[in-house]
N, C-alpha and C positions, 0 to 999 in steps of 0.2 A: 572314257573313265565312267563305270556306271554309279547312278547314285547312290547315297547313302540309304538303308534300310529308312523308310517313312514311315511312323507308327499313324496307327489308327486313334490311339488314344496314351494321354500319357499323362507320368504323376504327378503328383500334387509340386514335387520338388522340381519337374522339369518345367510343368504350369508358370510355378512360379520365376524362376529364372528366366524364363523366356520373354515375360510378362513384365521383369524389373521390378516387382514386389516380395512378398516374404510367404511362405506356407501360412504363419500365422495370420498373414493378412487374409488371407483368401479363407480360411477356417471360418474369421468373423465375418466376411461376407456370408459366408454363408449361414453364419447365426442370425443374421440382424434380416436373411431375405433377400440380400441381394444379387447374392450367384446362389442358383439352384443346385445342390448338392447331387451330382453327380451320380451314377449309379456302382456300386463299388463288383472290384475285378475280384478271380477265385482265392485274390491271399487276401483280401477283405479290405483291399487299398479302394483310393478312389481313383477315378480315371477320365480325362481331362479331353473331348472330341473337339472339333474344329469349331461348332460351336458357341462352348462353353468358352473357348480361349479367345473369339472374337467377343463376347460380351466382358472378359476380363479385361481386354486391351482397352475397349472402352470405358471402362472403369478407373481403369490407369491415368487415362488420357483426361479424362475429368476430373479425376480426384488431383491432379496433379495441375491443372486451371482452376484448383481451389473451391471447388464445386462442394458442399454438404452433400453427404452419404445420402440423406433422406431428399436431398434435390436429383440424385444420379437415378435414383430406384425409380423416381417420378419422370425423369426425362425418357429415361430408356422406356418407359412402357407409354409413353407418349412424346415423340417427338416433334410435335406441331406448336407446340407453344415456347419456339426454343427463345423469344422474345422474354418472356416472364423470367427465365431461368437466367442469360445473360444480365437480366435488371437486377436481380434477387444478387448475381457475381459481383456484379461493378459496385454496389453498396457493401458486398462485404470486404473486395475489396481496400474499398475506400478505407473503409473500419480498419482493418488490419494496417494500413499505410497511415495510418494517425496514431496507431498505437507505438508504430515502430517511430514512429517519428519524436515521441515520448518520451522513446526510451533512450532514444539520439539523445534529446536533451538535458536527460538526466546525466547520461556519462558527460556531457560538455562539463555540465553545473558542478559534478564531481571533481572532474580535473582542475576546474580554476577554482575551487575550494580546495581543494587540495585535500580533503577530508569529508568524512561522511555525511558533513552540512550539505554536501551539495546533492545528496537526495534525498531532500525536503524538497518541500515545495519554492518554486522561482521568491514566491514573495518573503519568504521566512528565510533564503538563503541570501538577497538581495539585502534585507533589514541586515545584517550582521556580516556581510562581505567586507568590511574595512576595519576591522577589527584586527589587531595583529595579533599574529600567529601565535598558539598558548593560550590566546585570553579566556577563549573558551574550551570546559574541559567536557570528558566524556561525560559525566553525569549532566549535564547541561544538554549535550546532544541527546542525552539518553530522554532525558525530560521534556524536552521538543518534540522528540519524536513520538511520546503519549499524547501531548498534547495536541497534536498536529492529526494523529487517528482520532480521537475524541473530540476536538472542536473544530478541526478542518484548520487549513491557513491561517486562516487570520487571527484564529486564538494563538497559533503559536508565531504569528508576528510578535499580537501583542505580549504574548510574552518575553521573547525576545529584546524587550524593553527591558528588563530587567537583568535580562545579560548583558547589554550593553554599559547598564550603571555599573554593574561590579567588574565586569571589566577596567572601566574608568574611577573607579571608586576605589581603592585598596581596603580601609578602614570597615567597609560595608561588606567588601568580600570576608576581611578578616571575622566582623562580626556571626558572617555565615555561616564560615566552617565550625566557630565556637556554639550555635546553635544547632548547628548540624547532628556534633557531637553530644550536646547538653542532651538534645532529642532521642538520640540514639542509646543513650543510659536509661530512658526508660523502657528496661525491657519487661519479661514477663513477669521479674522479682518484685516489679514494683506496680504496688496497687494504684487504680483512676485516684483514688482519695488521697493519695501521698502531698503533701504540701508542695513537692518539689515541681508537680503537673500546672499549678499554678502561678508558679514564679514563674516557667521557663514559658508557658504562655504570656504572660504580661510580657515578658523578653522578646518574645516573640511579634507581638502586636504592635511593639515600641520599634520592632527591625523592619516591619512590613510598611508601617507608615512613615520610614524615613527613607525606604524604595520607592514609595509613591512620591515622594517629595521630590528627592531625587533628577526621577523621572519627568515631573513636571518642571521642575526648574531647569534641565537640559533641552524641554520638547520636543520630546521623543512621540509624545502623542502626538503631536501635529505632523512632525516629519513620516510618522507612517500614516499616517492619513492621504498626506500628497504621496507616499508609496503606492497605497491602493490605488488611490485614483487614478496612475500612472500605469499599473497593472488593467485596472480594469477597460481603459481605452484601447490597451497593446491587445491585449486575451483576443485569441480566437475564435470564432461563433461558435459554440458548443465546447469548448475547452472545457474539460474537467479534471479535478483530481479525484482520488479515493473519495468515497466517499464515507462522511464521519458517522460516529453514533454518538447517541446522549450519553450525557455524565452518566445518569440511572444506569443505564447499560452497563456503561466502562465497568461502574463502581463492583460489578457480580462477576466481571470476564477477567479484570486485570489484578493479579495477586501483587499485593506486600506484604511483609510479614512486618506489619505492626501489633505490634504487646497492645492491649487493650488500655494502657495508662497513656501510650504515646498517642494513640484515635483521642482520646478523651483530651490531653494536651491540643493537638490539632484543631478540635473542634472547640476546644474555649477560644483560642487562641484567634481564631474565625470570626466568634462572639465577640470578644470583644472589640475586631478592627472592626466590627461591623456596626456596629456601638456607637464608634467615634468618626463614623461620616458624618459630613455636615448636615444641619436637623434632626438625627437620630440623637434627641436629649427625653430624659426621661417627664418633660413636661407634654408633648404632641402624643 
């Protein structure tokens, strides 16, 4: 049986299939330098010699051991320091099998929350894992999860202290949704100067410092302190999460649409819990 006709050269689309990559792949190689583009046949195609098709397979064959683009270009035009190149692999691999191993335990954390708590961070989903089901609703996740980009973990542990009271609390929740709402009346109809920015601040100041109270009469602050400490023994050597930005930051990237009467309520409201810590009296 005689053979099949053997081309001398051939296209981009038999290149590629023979090769187990895409046309489009082999295009960008040859943008980025690293298979020499071919010299093109009389219909203005290109045309693929023995070659070219063995510097592809190579190509293949490394890209496919995880190898970076800009480490293949380097290997192939020298292959004597194939030591550097394997060190440069095994690191990234490394990398790549710590990330998946992240994301392993993110879907765990998800599943035994049973809801989107469980991708937050271990510490923030741990704080608030015995909580029965409901007590936390989506705005509360929603607000964990700014908090947990902007201050990392452990601000939104500590926060998390204060899901925990209203959960346990009804009267305190009650109080919330009623401030919630009170807040949410000030919109753009109602000027910073309205007396009502005032009341629902003092309202406001008077709800905050009986979450502080709260919170300290349960000890919540010390149980997540032995949190930490129990996180920070377990943690991995280099374990990281996202990493956060400053408030300044947040405050220019993250929109609300507050009316300029409800910032103004906000910020008295600041003022004056901040007023009524211990020693801030107007005699020091």
């Amino acid at each position: 049986m005689p053979l099949p006709a053997i081309p001398r050269r051939v296209k981009i689309g038999d290149a590629a299939a023979f090769a187990g990559t895409t046309p489009r792949a082999i295009r960008h190689y040859h943008v980025i330098g690293l298979l020499p583009e071919p010299e093109r046949g009389t219909d203005d195609r290109r045309r693929y010699d023995y070659d070219d098709m063995i510097r592809l397979l190579w190509i293949r064959k490394m890209a496919d051991a995880g190898i970076a683009l800009d480490d293949i270009r380097t290997a192939l035009a020298d292959t004597s320091d194939i030591e550097r190149f394997v060190a440069r692999l095994e690191e990234f691999l490394a990398t790549r099998a710590a990330a998946i191993e992240r994301q392993r335990a993110a879907v765990r954390n998800l599943r035994e929350a049973g809801s989107p708590l469980g991708l937050l961070s271990p510490l923030v989903t741990d704080r608030l894992r015995d909580l029965p089901p409901g007590a936390l609703r989506q705005p509360d996740l929603d607000s964990l999860l700014v908090t947990e980009r902007v201050f990392g973990p452990l601000g939104a542990a500590i926060q998390a202290n204060r899901f925990i009271v209203l959960a346990t609390h009804p009267d305190l929740r009650a109080e919330e949704d009623r401030l919630e709402e009170a807040e949410a009346a000030l919109d753009d109809r109602v000027s910073p100067d309205d007396p009502r920015v005032e009341t629902i601040a003092a309202q406001r100041c008077a709800y905050e410092i009986a979450v502080d109270s709260a919170i300290e009469q349960a000890g919540l602050d010390q149980a997540l302190d032995d949190l930490v400490a129990q996180h920070e023994e377990t943690a991995e050597e280099g374990e990281e999460g996202e990493a956060a930005m400053s408030a300044f930051e947040a405050v220019g990237k993250m929109p609300y649409d507050f009316s300029p009467a409800r910032v103004r309520c906000m910020e008295r409201a600041a003022e004056l819990h901040a007023a009524s810590w211990p020693g801030d009296t107007a005699d020091e």
